[in-house]
N, C-alpha and C positions, 0 to 999 in steps of 0.2 A: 667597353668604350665609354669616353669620359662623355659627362653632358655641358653643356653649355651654360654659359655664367648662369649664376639666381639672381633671380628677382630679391629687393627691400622684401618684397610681400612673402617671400619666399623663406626668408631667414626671419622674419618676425613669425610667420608661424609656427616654425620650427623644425620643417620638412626637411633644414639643408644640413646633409650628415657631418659634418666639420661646423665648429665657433668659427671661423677667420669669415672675415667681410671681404666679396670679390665686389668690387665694382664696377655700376656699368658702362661699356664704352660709351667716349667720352672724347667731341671734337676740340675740346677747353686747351691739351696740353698743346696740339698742334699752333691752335690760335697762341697760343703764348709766347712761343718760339718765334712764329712771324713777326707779332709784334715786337719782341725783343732785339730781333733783327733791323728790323724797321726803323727803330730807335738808336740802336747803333748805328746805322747808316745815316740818320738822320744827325748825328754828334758829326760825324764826319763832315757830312754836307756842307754843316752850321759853320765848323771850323775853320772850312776851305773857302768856302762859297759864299759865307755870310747869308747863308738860304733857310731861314726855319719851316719852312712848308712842312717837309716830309721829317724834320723830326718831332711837330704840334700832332701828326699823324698819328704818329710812332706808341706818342703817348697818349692820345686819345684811344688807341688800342689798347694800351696796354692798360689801361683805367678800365675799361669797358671788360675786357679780359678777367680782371682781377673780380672785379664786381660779380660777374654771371655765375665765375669758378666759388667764388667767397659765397656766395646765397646758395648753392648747391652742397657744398660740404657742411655750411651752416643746416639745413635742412635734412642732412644724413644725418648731421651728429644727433637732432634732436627728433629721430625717429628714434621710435620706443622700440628695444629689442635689436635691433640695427648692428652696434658695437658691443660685441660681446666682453666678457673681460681680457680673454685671450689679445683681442682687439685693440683695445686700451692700451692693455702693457706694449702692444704693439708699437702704436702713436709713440709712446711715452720714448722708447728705443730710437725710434725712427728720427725724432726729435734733437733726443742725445747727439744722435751720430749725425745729424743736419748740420749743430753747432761746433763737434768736432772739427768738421770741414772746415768751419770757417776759421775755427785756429788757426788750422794751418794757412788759410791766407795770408793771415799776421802773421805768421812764422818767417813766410815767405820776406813778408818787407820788414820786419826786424832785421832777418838775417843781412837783406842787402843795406839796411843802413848801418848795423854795426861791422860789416865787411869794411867800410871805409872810415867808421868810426874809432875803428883798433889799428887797423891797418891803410891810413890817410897816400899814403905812399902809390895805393893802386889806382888812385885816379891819374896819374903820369902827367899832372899840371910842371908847365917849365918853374911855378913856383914852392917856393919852402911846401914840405908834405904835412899840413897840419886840417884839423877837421873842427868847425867848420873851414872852407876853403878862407882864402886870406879875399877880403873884399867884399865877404856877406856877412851882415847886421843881423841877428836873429831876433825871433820874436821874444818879447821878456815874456817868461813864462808867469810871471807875480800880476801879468795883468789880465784880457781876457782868459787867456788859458787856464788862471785856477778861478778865474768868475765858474767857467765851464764846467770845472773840476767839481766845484761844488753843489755847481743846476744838476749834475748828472748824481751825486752823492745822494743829494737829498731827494729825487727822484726812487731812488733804490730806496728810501724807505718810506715813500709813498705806496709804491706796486708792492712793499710787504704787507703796511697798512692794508690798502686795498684786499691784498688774499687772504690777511688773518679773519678783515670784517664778511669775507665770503665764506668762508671755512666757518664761520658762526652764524651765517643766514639773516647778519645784517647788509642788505644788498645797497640800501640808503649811504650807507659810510663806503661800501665796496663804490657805488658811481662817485662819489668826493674824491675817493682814491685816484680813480682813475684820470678823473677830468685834472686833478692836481698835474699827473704822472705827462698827463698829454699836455697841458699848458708850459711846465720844466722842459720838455723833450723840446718844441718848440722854440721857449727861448735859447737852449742850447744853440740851434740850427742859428737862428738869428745873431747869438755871438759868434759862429764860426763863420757865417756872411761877412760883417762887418770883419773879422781876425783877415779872411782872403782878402778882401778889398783894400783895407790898408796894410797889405803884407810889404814889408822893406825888399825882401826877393820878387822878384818878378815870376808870374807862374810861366810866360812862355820864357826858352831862351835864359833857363835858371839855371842851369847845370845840373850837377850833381845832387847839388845840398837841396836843390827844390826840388826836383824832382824826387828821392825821397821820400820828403816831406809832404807833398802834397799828395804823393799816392796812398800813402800809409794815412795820413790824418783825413783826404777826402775818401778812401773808402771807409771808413769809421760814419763819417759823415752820413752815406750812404744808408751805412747799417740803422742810423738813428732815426733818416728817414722811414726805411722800415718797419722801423720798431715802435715808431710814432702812429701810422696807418695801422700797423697791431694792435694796436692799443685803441685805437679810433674805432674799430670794429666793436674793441670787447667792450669799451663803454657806452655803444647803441646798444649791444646784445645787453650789456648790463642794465640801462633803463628798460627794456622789456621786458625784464626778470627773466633770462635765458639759460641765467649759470643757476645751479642749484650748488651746497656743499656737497653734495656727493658725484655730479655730472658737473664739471668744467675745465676739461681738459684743453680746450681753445683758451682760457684765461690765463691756464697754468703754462702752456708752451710760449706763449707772448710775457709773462715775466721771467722765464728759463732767458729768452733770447734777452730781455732787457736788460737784465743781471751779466747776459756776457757780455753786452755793448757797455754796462758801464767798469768795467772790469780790463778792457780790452783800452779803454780810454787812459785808465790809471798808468798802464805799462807806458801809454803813447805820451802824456804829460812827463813821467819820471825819463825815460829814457829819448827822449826827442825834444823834448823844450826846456826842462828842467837840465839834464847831462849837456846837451848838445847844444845850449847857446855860449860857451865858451871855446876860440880854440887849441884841441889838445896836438900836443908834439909828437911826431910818430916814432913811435917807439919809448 
């Protein structure tokens, strides 16, 4: 008969016959799910109702949420003995296949914009079948959009910056890195504010071409968000000397993901603002 999860204390001593880390239960994932919910419902409200109550909720849960779950995993990782190596490689997999997923997110909205970017015909508009529709002004790509292009460029080798000066135990240039990495990530968000706010299409009641467009560029958005607060973490963890060159695999998953948000961005400038602000004939 099997026993019952181990203790941290239990696998730093070394009593527990398996390297794999079982962790212990843990009301965090539940908490996260309601708050996530709570927020969704709270977007709803906001949109319908003009009510923010219950979506200010949503995400003071879900901040609190993030906080209690982030100080605990921070605190696994940097128990000694804890994550074995089997472990690691674990994370390191688990990560991989995190970022996979989100491929296919962008899969998903590539595919349904270039569905009507090849094939203009299938929106069954009474008029001419061209893409963009006849009537919407697109964004120039030659203005915020390669501002963007390039915040998110040079970004990417700032967080390289930053992990080559970690990888050498200079931790003083690793927080420059980051604080650069986080101040970039930022302005980006601030350009793609100001890009929504004066967009020529309207986001409600946009059709096709906005719709699109905004799901595919504001989940990206999203991701930067993310990826921003990622980084926000590992550059406290980093003034407290927490990474070492051999332990920091919290560093290295938060520039895996930033490398795919600025990569993910590239595809969204060439084929969405750069291809897609002129319209093509179908067929």
């Amino acid at each position: 008969m099997s026993s019952p999860a181990h203790s941290a204390t239990d696998q730093i001593k070394g009593t527990v016959p398996h390297p794999y880390h079982l962790v212990n239960p843990s009301i965090l994932p539940l908490c996260g799910g309601v708050a996530a919910m709570t927020t969704f419902a709270g977007i709803i409200v906001a949109a319908h109702l003009h009510s923010f109550v219950l979506l200010g909720i949503g995400l003071l849960f879900v901040v609190s949420t993030m906080f209690v779950w982030w100080r605990d995993v921070v605190s696994e990782a940097r128990t000694p003995g804890l994550h074995k190596v089997i472990t690691q490689v674990g994370l390191r997999y688990g990560m991989a296949l995190f970022i996979t997923s989100e491929v296919m997110f962008f899969v998903s909205f590539f595919w349904n914009y270039f569905n009507y970017f090849f094939f203009p015909e299938k929106m069954g508009t009474a008029f001419a079948p061209v893409w963009p529709p006849q009537g919407v002004t697109t964004i120039d790509p030659f203005a915020i959009p390669l501002f963007n292009t390039m915040v998110l460029l040079l970004s990417g080798t700032t967080i390289t910056w930053a992990h080559h000066s970690l990888l050498e135990g200079d931790n003083k240039n690793t927080v420059r890195g980051l604080a650069v990495t986080v101040m970039l990530g930022l302005m980006f968000l601030c350009g793609q504010a100001w890009e929504y706010t004066h967009s020529p299409f309207p986001f409600y009641h946009g059709g096709i071409f906005a719709s699109s467009f905004f799901i595919a560029t504001g989940f990206h958005g999203v991701h930067v968000i993310v990826g921003t607060v990622f980084l926000t973490v590992c550059l406290f963890r980093a003034m407290k000397g927490q990474f070492t060159p051999q332990r920091h695999f919290g560093f290295e998953a938060a520039a895996w993901y930033w490398h795919f948000v600025d990569v993910v961005w590239l595809f969204l400038f060439v084929c969405i603002y750069f291809l897609g602000r002129s319209a093509i004939v179908a067929g």
